[in-house]
Steps between C-alpha positions, in 0.01 A plus 500: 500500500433160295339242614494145336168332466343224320215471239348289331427572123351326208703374256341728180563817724857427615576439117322849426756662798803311376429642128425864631774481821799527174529849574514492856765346712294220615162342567462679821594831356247501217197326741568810760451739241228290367360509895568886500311620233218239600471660857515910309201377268316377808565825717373682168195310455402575864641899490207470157259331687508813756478759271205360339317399820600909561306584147213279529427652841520851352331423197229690533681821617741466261246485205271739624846748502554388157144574389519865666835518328358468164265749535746788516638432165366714164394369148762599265 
């Protein structure tokens, strides 16, 4: 379902969209794709943010598997 809404924009940005909107139907086609792939880079960020708040917490774990690791291997 569509819903019409109003924005304001600034003038150098609308200019940017009207250049760039060419190969889309329309204004409002190209900024909801714009909006869309905005909003996935967000959730990605965040989905990032977890995993590393997940790493730093097992840091230590993590390295002191790593560090047992590397004592199984051999000199070649």
């Amino acid at each position: 379902m569509k819903v019409k809404t109003s924005i304001t924009l600034s003038g150098d940005l609308l200019k940017a969209i009207d250049e760039y909107a060419r190969e889309y139907n329309n204004r409002s086609e190209f900024i909801e794709e714009a909006i869309r792939f905005f909003i996935k880079l967000l959730i990605r960020r965040q989905q990032e943010a977890r995993d590393l708040e997940i790493i730093d917490r097992r840091a230590d774990y993590l390295n002191q598997e790593a560090k047992e690791v590397l004592g199984y291997q051999v000199d070649l």
